[in-house]
Structure formats: C-alpha cells, structure tokens
PALUM-384194 format. One line per field, with one value per residue (C-alpha): residue number from 1; residue in three letters; x, y, z. Coordinates in steps of 0.05 Angstrom, whole numbers. Layout:
N
seq = NUM, ...
type = ALA, ...
X = X, ...
Y = Y, ...
Z = Z, ...
***
This chain:
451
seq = 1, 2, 3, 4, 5, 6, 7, 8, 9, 10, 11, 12, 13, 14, 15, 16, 17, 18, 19, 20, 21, 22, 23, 24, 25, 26, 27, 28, 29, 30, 31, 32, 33, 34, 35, 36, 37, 38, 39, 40, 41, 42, 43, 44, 45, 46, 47, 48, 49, 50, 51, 52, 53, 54, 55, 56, 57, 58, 59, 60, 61, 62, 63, 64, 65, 66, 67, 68, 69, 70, 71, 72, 73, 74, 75, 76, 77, 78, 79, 80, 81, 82, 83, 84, 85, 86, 87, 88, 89, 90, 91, 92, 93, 94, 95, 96, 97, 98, 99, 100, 101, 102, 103, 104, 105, 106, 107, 108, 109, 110, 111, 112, 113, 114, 115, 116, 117, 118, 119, 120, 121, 122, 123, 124, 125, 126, 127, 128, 129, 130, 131, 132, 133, 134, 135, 136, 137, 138, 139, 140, 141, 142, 143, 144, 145, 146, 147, 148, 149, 150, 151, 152, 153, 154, 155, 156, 157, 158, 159, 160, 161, 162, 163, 164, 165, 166, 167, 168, 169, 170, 171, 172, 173, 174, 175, 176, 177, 178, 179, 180, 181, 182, 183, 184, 185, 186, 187, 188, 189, 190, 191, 192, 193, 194, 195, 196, 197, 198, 199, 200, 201, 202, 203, 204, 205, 206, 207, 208, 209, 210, 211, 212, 213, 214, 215, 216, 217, 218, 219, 220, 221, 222, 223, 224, 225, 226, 227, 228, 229, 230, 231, 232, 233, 234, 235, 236, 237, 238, 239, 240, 241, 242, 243, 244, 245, 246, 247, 248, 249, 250, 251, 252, 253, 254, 255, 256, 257, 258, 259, 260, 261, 262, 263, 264, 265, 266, 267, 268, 269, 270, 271, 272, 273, 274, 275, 276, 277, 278, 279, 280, 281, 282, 283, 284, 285, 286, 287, 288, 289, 290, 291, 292, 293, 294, 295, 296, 297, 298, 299, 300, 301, 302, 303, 304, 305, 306, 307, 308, 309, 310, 311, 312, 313, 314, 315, 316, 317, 318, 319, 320, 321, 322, 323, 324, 325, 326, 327, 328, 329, 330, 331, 332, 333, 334, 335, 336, 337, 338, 339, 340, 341, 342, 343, 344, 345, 346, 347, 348, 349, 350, 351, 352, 353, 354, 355, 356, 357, 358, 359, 360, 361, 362, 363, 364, 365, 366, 367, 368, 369, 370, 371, 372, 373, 374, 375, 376, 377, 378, 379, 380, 381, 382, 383, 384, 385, 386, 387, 388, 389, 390, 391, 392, 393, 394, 395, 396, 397, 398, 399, 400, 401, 402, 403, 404, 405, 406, 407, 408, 409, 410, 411, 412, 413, 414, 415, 416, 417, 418, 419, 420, 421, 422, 423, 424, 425, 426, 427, 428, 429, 430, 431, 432, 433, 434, 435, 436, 437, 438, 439, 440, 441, 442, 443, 444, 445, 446, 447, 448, 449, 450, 451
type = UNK, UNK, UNK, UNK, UNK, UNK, UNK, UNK, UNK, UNK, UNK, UNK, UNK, UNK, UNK, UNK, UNK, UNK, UNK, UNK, UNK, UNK, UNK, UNK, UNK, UNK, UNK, UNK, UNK, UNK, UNK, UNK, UNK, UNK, UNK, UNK, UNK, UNK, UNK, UNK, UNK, UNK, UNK, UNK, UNK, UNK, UNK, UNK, UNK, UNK, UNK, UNK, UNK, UNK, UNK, UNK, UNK, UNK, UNK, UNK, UNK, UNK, UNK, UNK, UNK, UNK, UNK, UNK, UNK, UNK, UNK, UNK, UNK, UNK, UNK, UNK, UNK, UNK, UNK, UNK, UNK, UNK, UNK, UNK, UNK, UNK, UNK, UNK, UNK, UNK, UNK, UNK, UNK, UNK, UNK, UNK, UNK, UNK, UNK, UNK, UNK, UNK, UNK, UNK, UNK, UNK, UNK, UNK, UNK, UNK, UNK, UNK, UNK, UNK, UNK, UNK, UNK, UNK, UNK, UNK, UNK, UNK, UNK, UNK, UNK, UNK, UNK, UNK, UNK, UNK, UNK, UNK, UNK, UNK, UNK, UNK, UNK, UNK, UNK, UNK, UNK, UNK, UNK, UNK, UNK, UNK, UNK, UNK, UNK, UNK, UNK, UNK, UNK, UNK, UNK, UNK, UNK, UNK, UNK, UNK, UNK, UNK, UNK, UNK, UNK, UNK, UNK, UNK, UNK, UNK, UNK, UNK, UNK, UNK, UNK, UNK, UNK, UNK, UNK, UNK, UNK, UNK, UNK, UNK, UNK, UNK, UNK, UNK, UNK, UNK, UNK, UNK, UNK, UNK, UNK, UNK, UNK, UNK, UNK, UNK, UNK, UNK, UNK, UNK, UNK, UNK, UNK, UNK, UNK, UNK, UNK, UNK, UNK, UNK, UNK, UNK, UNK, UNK, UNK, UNK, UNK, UNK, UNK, UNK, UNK, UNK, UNK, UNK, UNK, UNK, UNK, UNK, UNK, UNK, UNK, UNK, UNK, UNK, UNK, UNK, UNK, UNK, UNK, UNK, UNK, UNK, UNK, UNK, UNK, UNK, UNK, UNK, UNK, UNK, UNK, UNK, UNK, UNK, UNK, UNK, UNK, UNK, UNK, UNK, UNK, UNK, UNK, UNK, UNK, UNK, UNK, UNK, UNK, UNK, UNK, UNK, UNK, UNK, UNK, UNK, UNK, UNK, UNK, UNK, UNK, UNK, UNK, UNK, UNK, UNK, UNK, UNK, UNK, UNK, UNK, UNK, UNK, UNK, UNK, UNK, UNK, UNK, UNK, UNK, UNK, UNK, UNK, UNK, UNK, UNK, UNK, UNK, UNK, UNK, UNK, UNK, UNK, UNK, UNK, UNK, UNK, UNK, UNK, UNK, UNK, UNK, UNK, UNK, UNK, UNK, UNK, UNK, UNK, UNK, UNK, UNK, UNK, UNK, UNK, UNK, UNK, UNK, UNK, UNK, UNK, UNK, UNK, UNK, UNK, UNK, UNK, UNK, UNK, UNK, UNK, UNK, UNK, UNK, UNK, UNK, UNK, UNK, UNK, UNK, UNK, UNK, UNK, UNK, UNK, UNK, UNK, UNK, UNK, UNK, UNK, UNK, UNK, UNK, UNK, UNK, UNK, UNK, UNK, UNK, UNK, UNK, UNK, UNK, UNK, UNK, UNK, UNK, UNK, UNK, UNK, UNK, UNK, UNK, UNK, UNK, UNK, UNK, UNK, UNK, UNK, UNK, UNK, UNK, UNK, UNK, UNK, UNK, UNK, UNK, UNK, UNK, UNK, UNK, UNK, UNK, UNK, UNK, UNK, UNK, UNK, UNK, UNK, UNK, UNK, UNK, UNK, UNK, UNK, UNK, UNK, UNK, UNK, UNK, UNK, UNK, UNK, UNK, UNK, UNK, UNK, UNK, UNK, UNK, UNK, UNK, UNK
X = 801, 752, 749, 711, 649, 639, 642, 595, 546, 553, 541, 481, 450, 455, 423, 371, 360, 354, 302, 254, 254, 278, 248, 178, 144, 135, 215, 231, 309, 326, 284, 322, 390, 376, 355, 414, 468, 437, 424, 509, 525, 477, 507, 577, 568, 546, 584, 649, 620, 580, 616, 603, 530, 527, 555, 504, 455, 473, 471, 397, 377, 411, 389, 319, 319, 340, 261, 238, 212, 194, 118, 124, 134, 113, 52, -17, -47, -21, -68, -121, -83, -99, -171, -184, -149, -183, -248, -245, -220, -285, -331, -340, -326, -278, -311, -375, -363, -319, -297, -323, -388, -378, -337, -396, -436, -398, -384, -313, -318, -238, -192, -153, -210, -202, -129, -123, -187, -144, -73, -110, -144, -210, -200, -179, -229, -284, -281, -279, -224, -186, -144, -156, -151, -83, -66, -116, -100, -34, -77, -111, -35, -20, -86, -72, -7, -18, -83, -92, -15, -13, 67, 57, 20, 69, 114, 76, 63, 137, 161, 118, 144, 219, 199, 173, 238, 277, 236, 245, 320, 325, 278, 316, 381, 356, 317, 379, 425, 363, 377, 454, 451, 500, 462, 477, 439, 381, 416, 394, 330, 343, 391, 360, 339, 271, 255, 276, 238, 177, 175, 197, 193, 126, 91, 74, 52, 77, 141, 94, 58, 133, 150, 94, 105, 179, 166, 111, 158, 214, 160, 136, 206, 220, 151, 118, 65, -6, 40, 57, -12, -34, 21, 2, -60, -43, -2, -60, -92, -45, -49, -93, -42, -16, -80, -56, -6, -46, -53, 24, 25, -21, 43, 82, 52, 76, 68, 106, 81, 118, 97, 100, 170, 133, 101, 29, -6, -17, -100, -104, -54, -60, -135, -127, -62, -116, -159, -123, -105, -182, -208, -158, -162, -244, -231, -183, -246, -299, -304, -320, -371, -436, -470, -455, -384, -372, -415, -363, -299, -311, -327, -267, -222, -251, -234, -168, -173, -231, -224, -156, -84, -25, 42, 29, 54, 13, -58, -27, -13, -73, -114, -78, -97, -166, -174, -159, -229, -270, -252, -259, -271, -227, -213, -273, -264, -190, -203, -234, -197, -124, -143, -167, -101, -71, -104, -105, -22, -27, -66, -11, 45, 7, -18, 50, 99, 135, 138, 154, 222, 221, 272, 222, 167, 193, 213, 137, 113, 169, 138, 64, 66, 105, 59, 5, 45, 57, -19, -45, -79, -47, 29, 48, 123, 110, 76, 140, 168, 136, 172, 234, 235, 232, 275, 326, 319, 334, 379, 329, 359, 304, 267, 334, 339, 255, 266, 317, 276, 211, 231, 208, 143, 142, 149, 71, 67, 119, 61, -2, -49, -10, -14, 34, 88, 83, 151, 174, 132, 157, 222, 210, 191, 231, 287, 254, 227, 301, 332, 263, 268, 342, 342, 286, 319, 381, 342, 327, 383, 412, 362, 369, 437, 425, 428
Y = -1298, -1272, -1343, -1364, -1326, -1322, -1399, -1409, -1356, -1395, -1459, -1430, -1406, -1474, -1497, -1456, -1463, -1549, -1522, -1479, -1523, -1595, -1607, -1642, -1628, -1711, -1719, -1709, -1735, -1690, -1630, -1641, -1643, -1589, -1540, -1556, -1548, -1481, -1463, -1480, -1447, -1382, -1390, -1391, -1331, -1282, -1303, -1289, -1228, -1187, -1123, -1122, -1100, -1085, -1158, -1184, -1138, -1157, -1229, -1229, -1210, -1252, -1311, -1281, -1264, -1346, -1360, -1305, -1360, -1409, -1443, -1454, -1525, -1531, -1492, -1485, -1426, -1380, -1412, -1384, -1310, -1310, -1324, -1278, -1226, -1241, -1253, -1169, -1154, -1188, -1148, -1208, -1195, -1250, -1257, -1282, -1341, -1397, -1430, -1489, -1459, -1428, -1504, -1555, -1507, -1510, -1435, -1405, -1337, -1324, -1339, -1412, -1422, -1502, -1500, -1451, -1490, -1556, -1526, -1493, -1561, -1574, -1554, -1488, -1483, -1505, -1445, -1376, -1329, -1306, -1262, -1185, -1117, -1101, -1177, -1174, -1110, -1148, -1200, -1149, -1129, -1195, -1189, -1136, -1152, -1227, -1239, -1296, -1336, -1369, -1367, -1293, -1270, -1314, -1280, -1209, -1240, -1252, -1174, -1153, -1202, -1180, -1107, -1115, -1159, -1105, -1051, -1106, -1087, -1019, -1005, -1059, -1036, -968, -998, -1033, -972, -931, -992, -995, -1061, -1095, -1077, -1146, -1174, -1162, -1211, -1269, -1250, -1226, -1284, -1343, -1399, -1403, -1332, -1331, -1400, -1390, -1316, -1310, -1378, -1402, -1328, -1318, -1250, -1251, -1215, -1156, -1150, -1157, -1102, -1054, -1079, -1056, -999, -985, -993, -951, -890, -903, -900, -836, -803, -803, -844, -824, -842, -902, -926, -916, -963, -1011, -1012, -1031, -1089, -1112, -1101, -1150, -1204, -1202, -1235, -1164, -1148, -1193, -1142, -1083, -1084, -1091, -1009, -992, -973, -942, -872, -826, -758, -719, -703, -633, -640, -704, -709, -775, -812, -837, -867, -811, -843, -787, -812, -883, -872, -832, -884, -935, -903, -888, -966, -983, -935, -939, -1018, -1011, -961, -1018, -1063, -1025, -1030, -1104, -1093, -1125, -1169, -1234, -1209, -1213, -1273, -1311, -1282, -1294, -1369, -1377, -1340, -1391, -1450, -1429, -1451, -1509, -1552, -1548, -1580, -1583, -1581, -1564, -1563, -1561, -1571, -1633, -1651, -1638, -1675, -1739, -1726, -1714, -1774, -1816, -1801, -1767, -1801, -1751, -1682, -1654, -1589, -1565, -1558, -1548, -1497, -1453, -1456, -1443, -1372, -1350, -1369, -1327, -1274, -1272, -1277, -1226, -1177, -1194, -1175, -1116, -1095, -1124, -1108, -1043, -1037, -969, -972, -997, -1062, -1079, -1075, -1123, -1168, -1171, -1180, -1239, -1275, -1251, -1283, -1351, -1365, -1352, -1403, -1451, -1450, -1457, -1509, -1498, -1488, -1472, -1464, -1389, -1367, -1361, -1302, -1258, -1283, -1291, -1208, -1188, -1243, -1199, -1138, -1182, -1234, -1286, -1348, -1394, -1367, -1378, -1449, -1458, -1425, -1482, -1553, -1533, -1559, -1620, -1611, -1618, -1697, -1700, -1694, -1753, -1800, -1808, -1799, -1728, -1749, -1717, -1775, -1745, -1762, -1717, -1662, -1678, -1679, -1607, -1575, -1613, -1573, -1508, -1510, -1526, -1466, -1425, -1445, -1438, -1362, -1343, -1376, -1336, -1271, -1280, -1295, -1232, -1182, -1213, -1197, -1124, -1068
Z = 194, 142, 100, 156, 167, 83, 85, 148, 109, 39, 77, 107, 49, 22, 81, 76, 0, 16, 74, 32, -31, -20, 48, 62, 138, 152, 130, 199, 202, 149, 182, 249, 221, 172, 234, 290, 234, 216, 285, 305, 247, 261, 336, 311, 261, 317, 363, 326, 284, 335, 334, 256, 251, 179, 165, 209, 177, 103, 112, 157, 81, 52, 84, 81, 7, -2, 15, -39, -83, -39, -23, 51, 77, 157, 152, 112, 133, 82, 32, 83, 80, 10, 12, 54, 15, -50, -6, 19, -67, -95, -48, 11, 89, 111, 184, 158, 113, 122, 55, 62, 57, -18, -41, -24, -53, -119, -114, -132, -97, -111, -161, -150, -97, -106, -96, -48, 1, -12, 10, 82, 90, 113, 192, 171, 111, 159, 206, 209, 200, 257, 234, 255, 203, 194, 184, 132, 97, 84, 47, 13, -15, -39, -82, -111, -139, -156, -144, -197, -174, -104, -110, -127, -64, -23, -54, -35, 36, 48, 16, 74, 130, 108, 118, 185, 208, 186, 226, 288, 273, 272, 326, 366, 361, 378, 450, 469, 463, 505, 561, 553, 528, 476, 405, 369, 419, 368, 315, 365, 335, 272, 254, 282, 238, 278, 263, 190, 184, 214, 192, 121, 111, 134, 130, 204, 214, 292, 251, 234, 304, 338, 297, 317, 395, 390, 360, 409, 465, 442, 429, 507, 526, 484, 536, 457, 500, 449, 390, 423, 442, 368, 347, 400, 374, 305, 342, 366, 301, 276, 331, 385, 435, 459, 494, 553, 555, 573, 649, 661, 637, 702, 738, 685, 688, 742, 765, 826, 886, 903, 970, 1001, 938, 919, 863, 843, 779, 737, 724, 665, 629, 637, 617, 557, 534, 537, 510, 440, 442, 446, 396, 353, 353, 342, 286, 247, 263, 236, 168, 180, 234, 243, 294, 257, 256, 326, 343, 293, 317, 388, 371, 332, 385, 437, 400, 414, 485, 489, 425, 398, 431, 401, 436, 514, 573, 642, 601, 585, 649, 680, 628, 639, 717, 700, 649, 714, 744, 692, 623, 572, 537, 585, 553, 557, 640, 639, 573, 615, 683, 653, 625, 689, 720, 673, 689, 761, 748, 702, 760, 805, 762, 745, 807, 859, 812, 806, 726, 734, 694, 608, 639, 692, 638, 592, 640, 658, 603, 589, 646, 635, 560, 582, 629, 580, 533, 593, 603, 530, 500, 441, 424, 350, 346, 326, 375, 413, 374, 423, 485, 445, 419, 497, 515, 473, 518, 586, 622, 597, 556, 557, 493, 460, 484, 463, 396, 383, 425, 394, 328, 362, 366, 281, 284, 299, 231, 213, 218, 176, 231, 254, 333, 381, 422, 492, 507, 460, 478, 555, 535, 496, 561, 606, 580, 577, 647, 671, 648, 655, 733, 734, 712, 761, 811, 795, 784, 854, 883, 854, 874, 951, 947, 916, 966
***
C-alpha cells in the first residue's frame, strides 16, 4: 500500500522536472499530455493520502523545490519583475518609465538590460509597470541577492513564491478547522499542478496576495478585525484585484441591540476597518508618489479592460454580436460596459446578501470574483488562483474543474501569429459554465429545502 503513493510522487517529480526544463510554450501536444497526467496523478495522490497531512505537506515541497532552477516556460513577465527591481536598486521609480524608453535610446539603466527587455518582449517593454509596492519590494529582493544573474533573481523570485504557498497552507488548514471543514481540502490547492505551475513555476505573485487574503480572513474570523485590515491592505498591495472585494464586508460588522435583542451594521467599525485598508494601502504607495505616477498607473490599469483580450468568455460573445452591425474596435464600448455590470452585481451581493457569517463571506466573494473573470476582457490562466483559494473553503468544484480546462487556453501560442481558435476557448467555458450553473442550481435547491 505504501509502494504506491512513493511511485505516483517519483513519477511526478519526473513530470515536473520534463515540465520546467524540457518543455517549450508552442509544443502544445506535449504540454497537454504533460499537465492531465500530472493532474490524475496529483488527483490520485490526495485522494488516497488525505488523512496524511505531513505526506501531503512534504511532497507540495518537493514538487515545488523540482522548479528551484528553472527559467519559466509559459510566461515572460518575470523578465519585467526584474527590471523593475533593479530599476528601484539604481535610484529609478518604476511607474514612470517604460523600458522601451531607456533601449531606443541606447541606455542600459540595469544590469542584463538587453536581455532582460528581449525576454518581457516589446508589449510588455512598451508600457508601464503595473505592478503595486509589495509586488515590487519582492523585486527589490531579487536585486539584491543576484542582481547581475537573471536565473539568480528567478531563483530569489521563486524562494519568495514558495514561502507564501506555504503560509497559504498553514493559514488554510487553520480556516478550515475554524469552519469544521475537512483540513486536506487545502492540498487541492496546495498540490495542484496549476498552482505549483503557474506559481512556482511561472513566478505569479497571485501566490503572495492569496496568502495575505487568507491570512486576512482567518484574523477577521479570530474578531482581530484592525490586524486584519492591515493585512488586507498589503494584499492589495500585492495585487490590486482584492479591492473588488471590499464592499462584500458592509454586512459583516454587527453590534446588539439590547433592547429591540437585534442586530445592525456596526458603521464605526466598518469605517475604521476601511479605513486601516486605505491608509495603509496609500502608505505602501507613497514612496513612489507623484502626479506622473498616477497618470501612468491608471492608464496601464485601464488597458486592462479596453485594449487587451485574451481568453474570454461573455466579452467575446458580445463582440461577435456587435461586429454584426458596427464592424470594429469593439472593446472600447463593451470595455467599458462589462465593469459596470460588475459592479452593480457586486452592490447587490453586498447590499441583498446577508454576509454576516465567514462561509457566507467567501461564498460571496467566490461569485463576486467569477463574475468579474466571466466579464473580463482578459483571462490569463492565473488569474484564477483567486477563485480557486475560496473555492477551497466551499461546496464549489468549478475552480477545480477551470484550474484543470484552462490549460487550453496555452495553444494560442502553438502558432506563429499567437491568435486564439474560438472553439477552443468555447469549448474552455462550455465546460466551466456547466458545472458553474449546475452547483448554483444545486445551491439553490438546497437552501429551498432548508427549514
């Protein structure tokens, strides 16, 4: 019985091992196979091992420390994480130059500035960074400690990523025993290929903002609500994406009535919670403040939603319905309708919706970032991490089931010309809308049938 979980971890390490080093992005047979037998395998593995956590625990590092050496393979933008580390180290504030404006120049600001401008590409050398002041104190850390060796900082980058999946874990198992919840539910996280790929592998710092979030959470939980907001905060401060999160909390602070033995929104609390988020968030951005600053990073934050596609779902749709009587540039109407749909569902979760109790909470924000997902313009396979850590803390599957299909949406880039084949892409959501459907459905059919 024990020959059999060492062999399925041994064969995965292998797997893994052929993934970071011997795959290319556009060899997309080989990535497909590569990721379903990792993903049976890392389905098999829990399933027959999850009332041994340290196991679990020992090989989520193993299979992590198989990347240590590693450039990544399905993404660029580490090359940009670098620059803008070694960008803050020689004395230069990231948010107000792009690279492209020191190379056709002829000016090397940072060390390996030619190599590192030609790995991001020129669509990511060409803009602004995006990426907010925790994120970039990170960078800063890789400068320090190899600031002259690109497979040094990735190296530096990916200590850092590690860390913060193993604070996911041990703040994880510690909100699932708060909501009674079986505690190796957190190794669906932990343990999945798509998480250890797109995390350790490719250097997405959604890891480090997850971590921060669940942490967050489990402070709230524990009524260590200031705390809390101050970790929020350097969520945030990590990836902006959180912020969408901050009306669902309207709810969640109550106070007693003694007299009528009712509740109502505590308003000083939920201010002051605020509150600590906000300034804490403007004193992370500080230090690179200026006018310019903020003129640039709300330009490149808006390209997120009115120039770039990639991988949707209902944008898609309603382009192809608009192409039929406008023509063209469609984004740039639909780009600005979709967000205010997600906000107006956002105010009705937040405002409708009880939210009162930590498992209502998450499930909100479950549905509050999907739709934002189902709405974007834009759908890198990472951004999903988000939806897949509360996913962990519900009844939800569908995350699961995305975290596997979205390896689909890779193949745009088994052609030269890197376009998307929409039947792919339907066939992607297709499947995630079925079981997305088929669990609210079923959500409601049990709560009609609750007393």
């Amino acid at each position: 019985m024990k020959k059999v979980p060492i062999l399925l971890v041994i064969a995965s390490a292998y797997l893994y091992f052929v993934f970071a080093y011997q795959l290319a992005r556009t060899d997309y047979t080989k990535l497909l196979i590569l990721y379903t037998v990792l993903f049976l395998f890392f389905y098999k593995l829990l399933k027959d091992n999850k009332n041994n956590f340290r196991f679990l625990a020992i090989v989520a590092f193993l299979f992590r420390a198989v990347f240590i050496l590693a450039i990544p393979n399905l993404s660029q933008d580490f090359y940009r994480f670098i620059w803008d580390g070694r960008m803050i180290i020689e004395g230069f504030n990231p948010y107000l130059y792009t690279p492209e404006s020191f190379l056709i120049n002829n000016e090397l600001p940072v060390s390996q500035a030619e190599e590192l401008y030609a790995g991001m590409g020129t669509l990511n050398g060409s803009h602004f960074t995006n990426y907010p002041p925790l994120n970039q104190i990170s960078f800063v850390i890789a400068g320090v400690f190899a600031g002259k060796s690109i497979l040094g900082s990735a190296l530096v980058l990916r200590l850092l990523l590690i860390a913060a999946d193993f604070g996911t874990l041990f703040y994880g198992k510690k909100l699932l025993e708060k909501l009674q919840l079986p505690i190796h539910h957190i190794f669906w996280y932990i343990l999945n290929p798509f998480i250890i790929i797109e995390h350790t592998g490719n250097l997405h710092f959604e890891g480090m903002m997850i971590f921060f979030l669940v942490w967050s959470l489990y402070l709230l939980y524990n009524n260590k609500w200031k705390l809390s907001a101050v970790v929020f905060a350097a969520s945030v401060s990590v990836k902006l994406i959180p912020l969408i999160l901050l009306p669902l909390f309207f709810k969640w602070f109550k106070k007693e009535n003694i007299t009528s033995k009712s509740q109502s929104i505590d308003i000083s609390k939920l201010l002051t919670f605020y509150s600590i988020i906000g300034l804490t968030t403007i004193l992370l951005f500080l230090p690179f403040y200026s006018s310019e600053f903020i003129k640039n990073y709300a330009a490149t934050v808006g390209l997120w939603f009115q120039n770039f596609e990639f991988n949707a779902s209902i944008y898609y749709i309603a382009r192809e319905i608009g192409y039929s009587f406008r023509g063209y540039n469609e984004i740039a109407v639909i780009g600005k309708i979709l967000p205010v749909l997600v906000v107006l569902f956002v105010l009705f979760r937040s405002l409708f919706k009880r939210n009162a109790t930590l498992e209502q909470l998450l499930y909100s924000m479950l549905l509050v970032l999907s739709i934002y997902l189902f709405f974007s313009t834009t759908v890198h396979p990472w951004y999903i991490s988000t939806i897949f850590i509360l996913s962990v803390f519900t009844n939800n599957k569908y995350p699961l089931v995305w975290s596997y299909i979205i390896i689909l949406s890779y193949l745009a880039y088994a052609n030269n010309s890197n376009t998307e084949n929409l039947w792919i892409i339907a066939l992607e959501y297709f499947i995630v809308f079925s079981v997305f459907l088929y669990e609210i459905f079923k959500r409601k059919t049990i709560a009609n049938k609750l007393p």
